[in-house]
Backbone as CSV, one residue per row, in Angstrom:
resi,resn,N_x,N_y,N_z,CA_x,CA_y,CA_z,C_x,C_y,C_z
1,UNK,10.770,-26.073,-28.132,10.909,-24.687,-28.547,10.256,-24.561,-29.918
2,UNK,9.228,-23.533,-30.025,8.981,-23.523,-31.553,9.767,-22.832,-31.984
3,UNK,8.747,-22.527,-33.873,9.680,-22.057,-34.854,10.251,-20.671,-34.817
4,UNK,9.161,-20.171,-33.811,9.567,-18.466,-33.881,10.304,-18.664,-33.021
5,UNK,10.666,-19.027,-31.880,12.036,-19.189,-30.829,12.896,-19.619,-31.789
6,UNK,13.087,-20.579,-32.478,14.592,-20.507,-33.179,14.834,-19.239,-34.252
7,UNK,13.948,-18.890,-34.647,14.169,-17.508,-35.741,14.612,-16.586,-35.036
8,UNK,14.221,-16.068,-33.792,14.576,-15.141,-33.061,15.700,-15.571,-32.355
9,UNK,15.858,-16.385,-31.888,17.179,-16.878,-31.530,18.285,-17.223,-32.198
10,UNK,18.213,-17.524,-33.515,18.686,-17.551,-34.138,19.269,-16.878,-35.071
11,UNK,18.335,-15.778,-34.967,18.545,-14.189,-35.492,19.604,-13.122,-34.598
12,UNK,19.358,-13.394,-33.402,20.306,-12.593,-32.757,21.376,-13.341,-32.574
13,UNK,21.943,-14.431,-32.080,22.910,-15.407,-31.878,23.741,-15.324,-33.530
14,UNK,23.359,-14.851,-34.650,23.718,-15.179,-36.137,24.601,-13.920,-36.021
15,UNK,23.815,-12.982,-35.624,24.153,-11.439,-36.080,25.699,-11.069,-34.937
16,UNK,25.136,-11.548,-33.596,26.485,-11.019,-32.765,27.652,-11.838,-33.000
17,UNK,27.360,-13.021,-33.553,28.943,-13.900,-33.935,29.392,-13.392,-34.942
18,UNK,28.451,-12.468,-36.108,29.021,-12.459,-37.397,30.094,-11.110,-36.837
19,UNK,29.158,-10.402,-35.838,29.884,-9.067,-35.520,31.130,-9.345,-34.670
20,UNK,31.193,-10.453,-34.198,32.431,-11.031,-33.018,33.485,-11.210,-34.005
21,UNK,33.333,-12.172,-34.780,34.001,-13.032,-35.868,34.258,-12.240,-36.941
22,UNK,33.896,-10.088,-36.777,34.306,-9.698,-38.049,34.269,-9.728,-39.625
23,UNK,32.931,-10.634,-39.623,32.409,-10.791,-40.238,31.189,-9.546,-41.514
24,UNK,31.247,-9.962,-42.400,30.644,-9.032,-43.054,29.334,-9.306,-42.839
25,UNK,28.614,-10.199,-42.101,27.056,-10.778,-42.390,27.114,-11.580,-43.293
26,UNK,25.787,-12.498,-43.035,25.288,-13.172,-44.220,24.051,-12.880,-44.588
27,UNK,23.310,-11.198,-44.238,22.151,-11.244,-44.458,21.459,-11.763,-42.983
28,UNK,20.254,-11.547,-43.596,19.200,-12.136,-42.563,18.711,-13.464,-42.414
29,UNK,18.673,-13.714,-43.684,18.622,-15.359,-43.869,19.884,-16.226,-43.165
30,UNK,20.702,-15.668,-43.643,22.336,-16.155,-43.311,22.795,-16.138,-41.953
31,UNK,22.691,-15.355,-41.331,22.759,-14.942,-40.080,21.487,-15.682,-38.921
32,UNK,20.359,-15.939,-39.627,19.081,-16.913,-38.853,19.850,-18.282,-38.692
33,UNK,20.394,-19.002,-40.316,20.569,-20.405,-40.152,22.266,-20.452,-39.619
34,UNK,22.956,-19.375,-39.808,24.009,-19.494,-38.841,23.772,-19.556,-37.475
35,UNK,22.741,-18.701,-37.135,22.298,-19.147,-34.991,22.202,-20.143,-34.730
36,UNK,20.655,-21.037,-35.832,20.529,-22.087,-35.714,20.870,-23.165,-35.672
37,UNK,22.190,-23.049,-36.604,22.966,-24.113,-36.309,23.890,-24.551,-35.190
38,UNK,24.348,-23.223,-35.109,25.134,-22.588,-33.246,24.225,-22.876,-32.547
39,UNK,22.986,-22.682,-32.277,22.541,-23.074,-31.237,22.221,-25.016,-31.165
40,UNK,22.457,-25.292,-32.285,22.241,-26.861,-32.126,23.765,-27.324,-31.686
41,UNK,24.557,-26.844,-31.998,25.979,-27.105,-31.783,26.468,-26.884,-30.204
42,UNK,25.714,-25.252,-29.797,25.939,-25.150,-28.335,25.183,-26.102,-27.853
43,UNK,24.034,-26.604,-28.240,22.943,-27.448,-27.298,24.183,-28.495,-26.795
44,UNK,24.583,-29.411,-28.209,25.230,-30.357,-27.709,26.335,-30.501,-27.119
45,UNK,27.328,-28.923,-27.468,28.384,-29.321,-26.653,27.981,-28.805,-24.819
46,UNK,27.196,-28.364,-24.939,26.661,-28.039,-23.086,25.712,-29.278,-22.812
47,UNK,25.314,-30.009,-22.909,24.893,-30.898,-23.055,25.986,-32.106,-22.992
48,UNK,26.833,-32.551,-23.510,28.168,-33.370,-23.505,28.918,-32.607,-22.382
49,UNK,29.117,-31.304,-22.351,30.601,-31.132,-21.719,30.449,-30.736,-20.150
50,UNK,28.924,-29.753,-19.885,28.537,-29.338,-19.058,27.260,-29.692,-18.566
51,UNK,26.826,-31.226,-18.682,25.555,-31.718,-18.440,24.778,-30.735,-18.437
52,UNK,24.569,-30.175,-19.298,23.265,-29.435,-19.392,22.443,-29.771,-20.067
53,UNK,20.975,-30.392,-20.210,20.601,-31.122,-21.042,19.743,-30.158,-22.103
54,UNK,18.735,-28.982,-21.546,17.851,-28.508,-22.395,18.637,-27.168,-22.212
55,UNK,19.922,-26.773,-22.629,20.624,-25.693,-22.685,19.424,-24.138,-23.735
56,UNK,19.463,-24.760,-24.626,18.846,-23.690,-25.538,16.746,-24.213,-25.225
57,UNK,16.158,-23.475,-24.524,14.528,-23.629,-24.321,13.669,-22.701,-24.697
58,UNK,13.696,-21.876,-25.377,13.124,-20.691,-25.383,14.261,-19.119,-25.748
59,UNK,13.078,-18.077,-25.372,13.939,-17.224,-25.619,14.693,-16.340,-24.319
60,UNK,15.368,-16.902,-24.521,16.188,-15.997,-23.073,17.796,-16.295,-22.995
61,UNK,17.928,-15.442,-22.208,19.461,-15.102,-22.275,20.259,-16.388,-22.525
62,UNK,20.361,-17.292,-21.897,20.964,-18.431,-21.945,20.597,-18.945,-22.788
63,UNK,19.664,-19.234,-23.760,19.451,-19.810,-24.714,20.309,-19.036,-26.253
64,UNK,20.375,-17.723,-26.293,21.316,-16.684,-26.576,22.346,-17.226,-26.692
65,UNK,22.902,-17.272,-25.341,24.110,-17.415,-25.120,24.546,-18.524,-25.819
66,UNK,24.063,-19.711,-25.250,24.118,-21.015,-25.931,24.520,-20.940,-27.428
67,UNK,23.585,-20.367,-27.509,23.570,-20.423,-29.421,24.554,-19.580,-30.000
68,UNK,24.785,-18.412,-29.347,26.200,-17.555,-29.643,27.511,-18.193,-29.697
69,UNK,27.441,-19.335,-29.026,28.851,-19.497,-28.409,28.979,-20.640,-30.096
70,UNK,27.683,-21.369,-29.736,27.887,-22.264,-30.952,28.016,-22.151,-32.568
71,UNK,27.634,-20.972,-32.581,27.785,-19.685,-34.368,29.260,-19.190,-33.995
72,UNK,29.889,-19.174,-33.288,31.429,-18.253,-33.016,31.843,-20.140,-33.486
73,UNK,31.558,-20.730,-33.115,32.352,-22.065,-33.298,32.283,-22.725,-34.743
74,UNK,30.932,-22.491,-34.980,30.620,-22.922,-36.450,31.061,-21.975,-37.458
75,UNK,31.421,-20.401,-37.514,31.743,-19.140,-38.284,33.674,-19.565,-38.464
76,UNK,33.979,-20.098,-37.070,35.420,-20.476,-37.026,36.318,-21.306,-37.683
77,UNK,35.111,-22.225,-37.379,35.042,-23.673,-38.669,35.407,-23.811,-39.813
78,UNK,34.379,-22.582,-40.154,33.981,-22.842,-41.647,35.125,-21.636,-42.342
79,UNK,35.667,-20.768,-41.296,36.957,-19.948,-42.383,38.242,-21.005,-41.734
80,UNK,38.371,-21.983,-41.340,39.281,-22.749,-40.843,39.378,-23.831,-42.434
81,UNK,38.331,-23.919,-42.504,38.236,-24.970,-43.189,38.562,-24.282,-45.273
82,UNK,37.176,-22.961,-45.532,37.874,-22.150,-46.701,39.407,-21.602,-46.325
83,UNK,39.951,-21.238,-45.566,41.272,-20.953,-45.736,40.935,-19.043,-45.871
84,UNK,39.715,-18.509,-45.336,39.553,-17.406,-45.445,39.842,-16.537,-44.333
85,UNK,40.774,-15.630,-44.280,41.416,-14.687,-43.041,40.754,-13.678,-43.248
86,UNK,39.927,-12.919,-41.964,39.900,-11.597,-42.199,41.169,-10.845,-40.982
């Protein structure tokens, strides 16, 4: 997958967790490397849990998805971990 597939994927996957998770945003920047990291996080847990091996390939729904699920997990984390409630 290139770089513009993870920006764009990573861009939308950033933005709908921040909006799931009630979140105020992190910006555009913030919201890119939040996908990106969700989507490396979904890769592996669909990948480990649901043999899926190339879960996130491009841009398309499932690759989305993938990466959504993994920014709701990583956004969860990380106010689990600051101790921040909204």
């Amino acid at each position: 997958m290139g770089i513009l597939s993870w920006l764009v994927v990573g861009l939308i996957a950033g933005f709908l967790a921040s909006r799931v998770m009630r979140g105020g945003g992190s910006g555009l920047i913030g919201d890119i490397i939040v996908g990106i990291v969700g989507a490396l996080i979904g890769g592996f847990l669909a990948a480990t849990l649901l043999n899926i091996p190339d879960a996130v390939n491009g841009i398309n729904l499932t690759s989305i998805i993938v990466a959504f699920v993994g920014a709701v997990i990583l956004l969860w984390l990380l106010r689990l971990v600051s101790g921040r409630r909204r």
